[in-house]
Steps between C-alpha positions, in 0.01 A plus 500: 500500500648846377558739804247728571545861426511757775094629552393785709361275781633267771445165538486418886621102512386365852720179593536268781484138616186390536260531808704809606156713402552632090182458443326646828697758457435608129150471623533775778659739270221403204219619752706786597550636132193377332407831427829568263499458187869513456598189705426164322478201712585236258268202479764210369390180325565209701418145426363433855141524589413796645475472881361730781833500729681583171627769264241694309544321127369405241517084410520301201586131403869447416380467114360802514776675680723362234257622163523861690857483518504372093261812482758754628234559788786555780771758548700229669386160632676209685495145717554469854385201715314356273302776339457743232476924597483763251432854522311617250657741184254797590724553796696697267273739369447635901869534492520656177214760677734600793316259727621288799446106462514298811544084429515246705863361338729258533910455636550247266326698183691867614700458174249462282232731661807794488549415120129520441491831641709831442476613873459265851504540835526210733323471795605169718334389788580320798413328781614347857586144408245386749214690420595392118454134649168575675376666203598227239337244766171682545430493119469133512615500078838298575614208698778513760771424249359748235517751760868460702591546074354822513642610813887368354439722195402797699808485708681486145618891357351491140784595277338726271329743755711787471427865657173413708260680711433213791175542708447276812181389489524256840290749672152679480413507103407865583873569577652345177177576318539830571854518400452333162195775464779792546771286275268541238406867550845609457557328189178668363746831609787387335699503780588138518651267203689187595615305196 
């Protein structure tokens, strides 16, 4: 895929391991800005069926996923643990306006989410290790063993990070909802571009 050429608007990548709260908290900050215009929170295309406890997406099949991807229906798409995610290509016309897009990304797909776009932030968040557990065990979607393989890749620095904001979230949501809210805000200003 041919790098993206540098837009107007920022591209807000949220990243973490799972059960450390991505989702909750690109939730809080959708309520909070629902009334602007200018921020985009991405719906991606995941081949998963779309659950309550889950990220706001939309779901296919995996042969549908992959006649969209034929189509040219994504700005960038990838695998990870046994599923498809895309984000869909009229994230770039937002950018292209000047407008902020918040998506729920991946560490393994930074690469490929920073080609598909000319300008990205990254937003990683964290967690205690034990609240991470306590989380990942109160979903009830993985076994024991799925789960301590979570918690090992947590622990594990992803190699293609970079410059990062970090935002505990092992607290109130409010706190790192909050701060997430304000993250976002400032990029709107202009003030803050880590690439």
């Amino acid at each position: 895929m041919p790098e993206a050429e540098i837009g107007a608007g920022t591209l807000l990548a949220i990243v973490g391991p799972s059960g450390a709260g991505k989702d909750s908290l690109i939730a809080y900050a959708r309520e909070r800005l629902a009334s602007d215009s200018s921020v985009l929170f991405v719906r991606r295309v995941v081949t998963r069926p779309a659950l309550a406890c889950a990220e706001d997406h939309d779901t296919c099949s995996p042969e549908v996923f992959a006649a969209a991807r034929i189509a040219g229906a994504f700005a960038v798409d990838w695998e990870a643990h046994g599923l498809s995610y895309g984000v869909p290509l009229e994230t770039h016309t937002h950018l292209e306006q000047g407008g902020v897009a918040v998506l729920n990304g991946s560490r393994a797909a930074l690469s490929q989410i920073r080609s598909a776009f000319g300008r990205v932030t990254t937003v990683r968040i964290t967690c205690d290790p034990d609240i991470l557990a306590a989380r990942l065990a109160a979903r009830r979607r993985e076994s024991d063993a799925e789960i301590q393989r979570r918690l090992r890749r947590a622990t594990m620095e992803a190699g293609d990070i970079g410059d990062a904001i970090e935002i505990d979230n092992s607290g109130e949501l409010a706190i790192a909802g909050d701060t997430l809210v304000s993250v976002i805000r400032t990029i709107q200003m202009g003030h803050l571009l880590l690439e």
